[in-house]
N, CA and C of each residue as an Amber inpcrd file, in Angstrom:
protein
   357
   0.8380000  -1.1690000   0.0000000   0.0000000   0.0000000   0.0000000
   0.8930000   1.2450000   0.0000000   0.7080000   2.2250000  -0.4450000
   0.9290000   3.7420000  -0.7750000   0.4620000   4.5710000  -0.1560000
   1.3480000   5.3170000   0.8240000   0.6970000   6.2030000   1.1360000
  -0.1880000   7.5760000   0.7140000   0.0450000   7.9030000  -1.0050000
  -0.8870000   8.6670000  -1.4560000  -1.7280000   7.8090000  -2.9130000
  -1.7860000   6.6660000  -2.4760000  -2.6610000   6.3890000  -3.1970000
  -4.3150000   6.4260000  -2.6890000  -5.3560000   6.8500000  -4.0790000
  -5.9650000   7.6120000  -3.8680000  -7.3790000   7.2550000  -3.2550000
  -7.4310000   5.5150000  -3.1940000  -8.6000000   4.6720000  -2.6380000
  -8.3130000   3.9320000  -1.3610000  -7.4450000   4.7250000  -0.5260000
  -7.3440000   4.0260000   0.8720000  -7.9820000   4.6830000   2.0740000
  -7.7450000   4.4320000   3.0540000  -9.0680000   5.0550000   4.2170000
  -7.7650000   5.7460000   4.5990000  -8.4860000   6.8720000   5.8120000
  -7.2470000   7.6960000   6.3440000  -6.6880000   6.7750000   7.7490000
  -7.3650000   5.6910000   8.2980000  -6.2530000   4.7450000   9.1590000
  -5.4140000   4.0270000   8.2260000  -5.8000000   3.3560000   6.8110000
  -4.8930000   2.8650000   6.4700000  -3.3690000   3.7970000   5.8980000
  -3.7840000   4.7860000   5.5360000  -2.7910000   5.9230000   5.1720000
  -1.9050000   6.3370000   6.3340000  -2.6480000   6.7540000   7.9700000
  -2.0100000   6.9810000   9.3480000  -0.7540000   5.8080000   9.3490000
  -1.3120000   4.6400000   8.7910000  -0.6660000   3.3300000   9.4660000
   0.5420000   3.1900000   8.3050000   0.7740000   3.3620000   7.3790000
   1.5090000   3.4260000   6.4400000   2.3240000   4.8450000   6.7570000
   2.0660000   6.1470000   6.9110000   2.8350000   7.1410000   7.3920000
   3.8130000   6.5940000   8.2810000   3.3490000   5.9600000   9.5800000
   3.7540000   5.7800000  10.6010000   5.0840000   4.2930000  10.3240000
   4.7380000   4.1180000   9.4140000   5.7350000   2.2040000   9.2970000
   6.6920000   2.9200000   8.3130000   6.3370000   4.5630000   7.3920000
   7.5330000   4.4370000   7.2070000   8.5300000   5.3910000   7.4190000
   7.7020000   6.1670000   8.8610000   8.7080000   7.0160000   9.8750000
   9.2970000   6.0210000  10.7360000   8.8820000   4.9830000  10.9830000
   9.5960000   3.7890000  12.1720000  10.5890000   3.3910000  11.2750000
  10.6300000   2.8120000   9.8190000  11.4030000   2.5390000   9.0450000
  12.8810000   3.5740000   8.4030000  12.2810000   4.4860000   8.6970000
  13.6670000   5.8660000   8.5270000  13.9380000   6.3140000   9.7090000
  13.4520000   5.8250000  11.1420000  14.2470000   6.1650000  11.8640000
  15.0060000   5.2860000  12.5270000  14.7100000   3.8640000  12.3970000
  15.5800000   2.5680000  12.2080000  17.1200000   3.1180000  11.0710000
  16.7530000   3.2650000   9.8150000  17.8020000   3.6970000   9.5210000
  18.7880000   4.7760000   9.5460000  18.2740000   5.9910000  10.1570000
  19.0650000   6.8680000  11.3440000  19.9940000   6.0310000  11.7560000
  19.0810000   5.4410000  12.9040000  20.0610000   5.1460000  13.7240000
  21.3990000   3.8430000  13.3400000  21.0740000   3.1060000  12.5860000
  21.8750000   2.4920000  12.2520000  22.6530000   2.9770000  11.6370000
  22.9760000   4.3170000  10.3470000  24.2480000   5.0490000   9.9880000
  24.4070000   6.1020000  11.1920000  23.8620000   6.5790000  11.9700000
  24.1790000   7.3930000  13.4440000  25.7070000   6.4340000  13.8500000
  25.2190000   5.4710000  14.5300000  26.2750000   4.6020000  14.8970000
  27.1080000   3.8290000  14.4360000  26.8880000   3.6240000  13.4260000
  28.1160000   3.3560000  11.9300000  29.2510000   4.6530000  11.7130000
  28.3340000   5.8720000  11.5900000  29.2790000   6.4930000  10.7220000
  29.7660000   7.9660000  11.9080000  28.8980000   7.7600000  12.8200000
  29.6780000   8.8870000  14.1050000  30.5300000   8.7770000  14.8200000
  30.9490000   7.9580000  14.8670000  32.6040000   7.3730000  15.7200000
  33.9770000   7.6260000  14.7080000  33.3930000   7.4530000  13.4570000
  34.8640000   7.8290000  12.1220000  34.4360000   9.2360000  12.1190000
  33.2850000  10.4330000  12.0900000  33.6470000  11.1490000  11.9990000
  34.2940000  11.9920000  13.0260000  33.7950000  11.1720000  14.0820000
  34.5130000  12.0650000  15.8900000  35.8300000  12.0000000  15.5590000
  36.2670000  10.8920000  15.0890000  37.7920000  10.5540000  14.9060000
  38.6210000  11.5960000  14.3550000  37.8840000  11.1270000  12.9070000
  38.6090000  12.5910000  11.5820000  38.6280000  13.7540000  12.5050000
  37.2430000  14.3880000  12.8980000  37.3540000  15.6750000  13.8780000
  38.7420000  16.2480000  14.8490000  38.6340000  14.9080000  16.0830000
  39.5860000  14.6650000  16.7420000  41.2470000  15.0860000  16.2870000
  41.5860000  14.4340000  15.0720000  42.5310000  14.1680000  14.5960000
  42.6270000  15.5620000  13.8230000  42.0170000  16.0840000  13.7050000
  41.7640000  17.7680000  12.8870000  42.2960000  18.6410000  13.4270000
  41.6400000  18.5400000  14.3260000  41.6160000  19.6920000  15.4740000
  42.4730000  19.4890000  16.6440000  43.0780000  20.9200000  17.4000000
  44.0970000  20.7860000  18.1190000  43.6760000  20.7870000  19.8550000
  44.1650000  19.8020000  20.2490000  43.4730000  19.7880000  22.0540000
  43.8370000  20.9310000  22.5570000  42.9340000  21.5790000  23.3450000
  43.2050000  22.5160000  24.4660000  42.3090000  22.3950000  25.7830000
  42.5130000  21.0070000  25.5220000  42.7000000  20.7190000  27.4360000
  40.6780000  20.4320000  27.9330000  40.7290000  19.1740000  29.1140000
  39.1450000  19.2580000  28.8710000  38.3160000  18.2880000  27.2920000
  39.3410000  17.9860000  27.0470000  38.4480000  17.2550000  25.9190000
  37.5710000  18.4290000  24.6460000  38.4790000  19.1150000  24.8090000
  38.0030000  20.0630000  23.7890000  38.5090000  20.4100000  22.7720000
  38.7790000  21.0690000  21.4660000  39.4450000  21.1570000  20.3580000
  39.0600000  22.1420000  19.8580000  40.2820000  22.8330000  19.3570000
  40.3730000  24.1690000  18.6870000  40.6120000  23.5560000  17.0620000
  40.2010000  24.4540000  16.2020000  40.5890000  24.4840000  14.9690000
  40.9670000  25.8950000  14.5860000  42.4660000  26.0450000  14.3870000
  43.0220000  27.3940000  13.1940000  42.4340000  27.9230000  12.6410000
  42.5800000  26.6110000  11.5750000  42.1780000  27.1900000  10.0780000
  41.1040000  27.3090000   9.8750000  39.7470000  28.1730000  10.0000000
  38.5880000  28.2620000  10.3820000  37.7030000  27.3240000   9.0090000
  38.6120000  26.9840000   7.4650000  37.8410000  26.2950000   6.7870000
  37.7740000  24.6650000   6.9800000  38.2520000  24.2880000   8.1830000
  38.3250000  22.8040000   8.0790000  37.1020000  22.2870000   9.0320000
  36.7530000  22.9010000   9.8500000  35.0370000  21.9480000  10.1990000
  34.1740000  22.1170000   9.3830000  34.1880000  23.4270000   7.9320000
  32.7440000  23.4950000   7.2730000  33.7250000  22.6460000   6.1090000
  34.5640000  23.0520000   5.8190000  34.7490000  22.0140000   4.6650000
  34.6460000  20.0080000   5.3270000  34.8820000  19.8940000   6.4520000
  34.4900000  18.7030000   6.8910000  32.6260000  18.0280000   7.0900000
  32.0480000  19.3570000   7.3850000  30.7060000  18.7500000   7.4030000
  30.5100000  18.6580000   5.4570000  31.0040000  19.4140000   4.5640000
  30.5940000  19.2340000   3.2610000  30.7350000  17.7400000   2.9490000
  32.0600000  17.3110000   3.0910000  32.3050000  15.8100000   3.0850000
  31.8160000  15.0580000   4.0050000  31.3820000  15.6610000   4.8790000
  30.5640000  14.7070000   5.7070000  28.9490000  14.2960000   5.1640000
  28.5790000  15.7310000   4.8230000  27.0800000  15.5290000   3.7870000
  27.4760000  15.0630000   2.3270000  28.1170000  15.2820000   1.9430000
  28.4890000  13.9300000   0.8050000  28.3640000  12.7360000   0.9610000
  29.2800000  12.4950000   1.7250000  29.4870000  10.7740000   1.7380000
  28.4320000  10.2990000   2.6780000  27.6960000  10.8920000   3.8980000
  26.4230000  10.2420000   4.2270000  25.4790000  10.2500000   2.8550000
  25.1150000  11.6050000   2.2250000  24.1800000  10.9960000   0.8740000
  24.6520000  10.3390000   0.1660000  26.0910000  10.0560000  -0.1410000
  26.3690000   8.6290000  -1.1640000  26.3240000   7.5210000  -0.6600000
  26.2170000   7.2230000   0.8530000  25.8650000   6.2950000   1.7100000
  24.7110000   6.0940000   1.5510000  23.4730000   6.7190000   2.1610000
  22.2070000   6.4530000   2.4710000  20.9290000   5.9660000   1.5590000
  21.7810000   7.5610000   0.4030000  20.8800000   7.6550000  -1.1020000
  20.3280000   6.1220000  -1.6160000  21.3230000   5.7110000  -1.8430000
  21.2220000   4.2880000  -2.6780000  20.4310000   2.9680000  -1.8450000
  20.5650000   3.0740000  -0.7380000  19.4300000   2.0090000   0.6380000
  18.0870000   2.3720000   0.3960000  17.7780000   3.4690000   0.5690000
  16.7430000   4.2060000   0.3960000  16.0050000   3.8770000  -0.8650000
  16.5120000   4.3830000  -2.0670000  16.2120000   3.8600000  -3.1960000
  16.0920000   2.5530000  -3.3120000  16.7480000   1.8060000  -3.0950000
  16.5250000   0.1460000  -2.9850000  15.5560000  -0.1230000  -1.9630000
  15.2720000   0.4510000  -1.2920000  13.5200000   0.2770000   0.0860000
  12.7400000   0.2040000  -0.6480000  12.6420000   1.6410000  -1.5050000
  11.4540000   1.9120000  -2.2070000  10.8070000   1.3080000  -3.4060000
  11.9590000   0.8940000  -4.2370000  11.8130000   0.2690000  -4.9920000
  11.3650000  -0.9460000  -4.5140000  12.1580000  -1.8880000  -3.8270000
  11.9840000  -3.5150000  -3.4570000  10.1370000  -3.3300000  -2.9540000
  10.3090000  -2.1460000  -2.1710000   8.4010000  -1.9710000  -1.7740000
   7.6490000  -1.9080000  -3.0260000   7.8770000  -0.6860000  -3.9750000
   6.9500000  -0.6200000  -5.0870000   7.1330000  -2.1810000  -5.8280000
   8.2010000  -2.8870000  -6.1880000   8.1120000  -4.0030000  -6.7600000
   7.4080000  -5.4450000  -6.2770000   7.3290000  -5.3260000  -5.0770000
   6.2110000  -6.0970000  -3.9990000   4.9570000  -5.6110000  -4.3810000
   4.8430000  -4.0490000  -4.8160000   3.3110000  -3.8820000  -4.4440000
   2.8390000  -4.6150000  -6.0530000   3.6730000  -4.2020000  -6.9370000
   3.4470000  -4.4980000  -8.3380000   3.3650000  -5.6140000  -8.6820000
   4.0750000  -6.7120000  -8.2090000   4.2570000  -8.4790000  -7.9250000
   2.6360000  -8.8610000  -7.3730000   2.5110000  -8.2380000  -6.5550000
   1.2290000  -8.6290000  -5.6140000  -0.1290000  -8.3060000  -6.5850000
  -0.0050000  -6.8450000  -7.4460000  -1.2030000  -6.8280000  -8.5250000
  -1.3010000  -7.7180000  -9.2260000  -0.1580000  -7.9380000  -9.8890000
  -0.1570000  -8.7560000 -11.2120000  -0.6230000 -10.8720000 -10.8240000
  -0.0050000 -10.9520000  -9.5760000  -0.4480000 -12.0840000  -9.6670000
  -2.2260000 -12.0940000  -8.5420000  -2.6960000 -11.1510000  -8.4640000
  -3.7580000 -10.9850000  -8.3800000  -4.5170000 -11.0360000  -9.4950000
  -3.9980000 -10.2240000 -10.6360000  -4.7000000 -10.3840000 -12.1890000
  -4.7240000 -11.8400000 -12.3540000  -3.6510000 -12.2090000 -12.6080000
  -3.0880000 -13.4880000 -12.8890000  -4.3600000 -14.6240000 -12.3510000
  -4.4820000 -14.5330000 -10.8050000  -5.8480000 -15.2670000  -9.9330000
  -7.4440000 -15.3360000 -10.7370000  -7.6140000 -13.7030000 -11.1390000
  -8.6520000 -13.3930000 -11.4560000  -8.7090000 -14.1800000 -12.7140000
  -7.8950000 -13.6830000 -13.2750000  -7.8500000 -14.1370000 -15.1500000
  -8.0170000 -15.9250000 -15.3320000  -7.3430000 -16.6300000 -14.2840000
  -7.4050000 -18.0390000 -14.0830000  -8.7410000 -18.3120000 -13.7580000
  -9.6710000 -17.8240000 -12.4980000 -10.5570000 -17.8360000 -12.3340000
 -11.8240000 -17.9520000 -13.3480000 -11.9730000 -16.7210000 -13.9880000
 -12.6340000 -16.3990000 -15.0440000 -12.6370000 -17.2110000 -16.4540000
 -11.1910000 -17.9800000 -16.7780000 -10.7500000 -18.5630000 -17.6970000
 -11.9540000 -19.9830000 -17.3880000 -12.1230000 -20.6540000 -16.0640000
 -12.3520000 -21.4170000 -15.3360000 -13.7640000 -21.1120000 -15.5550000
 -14.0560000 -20.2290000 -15.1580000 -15.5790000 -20.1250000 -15.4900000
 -16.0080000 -19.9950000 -17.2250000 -15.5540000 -19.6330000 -17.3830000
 -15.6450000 -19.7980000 -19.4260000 -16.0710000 -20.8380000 -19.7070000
 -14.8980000 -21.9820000 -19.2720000 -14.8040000 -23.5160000 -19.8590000
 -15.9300000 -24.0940000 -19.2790000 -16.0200000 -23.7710000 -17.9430000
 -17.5840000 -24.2160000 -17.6410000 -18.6190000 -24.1830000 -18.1780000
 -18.8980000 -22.8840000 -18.5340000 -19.7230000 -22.3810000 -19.3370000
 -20.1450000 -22.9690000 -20.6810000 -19.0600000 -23.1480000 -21.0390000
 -19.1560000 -23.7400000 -22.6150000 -19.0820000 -24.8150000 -22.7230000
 -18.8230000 -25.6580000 -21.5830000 -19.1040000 -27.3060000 -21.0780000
 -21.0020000 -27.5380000 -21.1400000 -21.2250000 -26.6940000 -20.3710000
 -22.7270000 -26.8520000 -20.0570000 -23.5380000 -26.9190000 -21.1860000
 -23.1930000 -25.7730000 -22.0730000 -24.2530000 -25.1170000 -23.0790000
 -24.0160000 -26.3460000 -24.3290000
């Protein structure tokens, strides 16, 4: 099911919103904790201690040029999972029509031959 498709009730739409905010925030957290410990690191390793667990940076372009590569490579990370969700979902939903046709069309085929058995 789809959430804007255009013949569903508004619980079934709530319930589909909701499975696929639980579903993106499952995957949060799984690149959260994948990929925030290498960037504390890089950071770490950037930047110069001054005491306290704290860090100075100089050169004032190296934390924004670090979040740029940081929003890079999380969207060349994430982009492509994502796309493969959606898809593998739309291709389930499309699998599931067709061999529904498929049911019907057998069905009906079934009733034909009957039909033309009798008469």
């Amino acid at each position: 099911m789809e959430l804007l498709e255009p013949h569903i009730t508004l619980k079934a739409r709530l319930k589909c919103f909701v499975i696929g905010i639980i579903k993106a925030f499952l995957l949060c957290i799984l690149v959260f904790f994948i990929w925030w410990p290498i960037t504390v690191a890089i950071l770490v390793g950037v930047g110069h201690s001054i005491g306290a667990g704290q860090y100075q940076y100089n050169h004032w372009p190296e934390p924004q040029i670090f979040k740029l590569i940081l929003g890079f490579t999380l969207g060349l990370l994430v982009t492509p999972v994502v796309v493969l969700l959606a898809l593998a979902a739309k291709g389930r939903q499309y699998t599931d029509s067709v061999a529904a046709q498929n049911s019907q069309h057998v069905r009906l085929t079934k009733e034909a031959e009957t039909l033309t058995t009798v008469v």
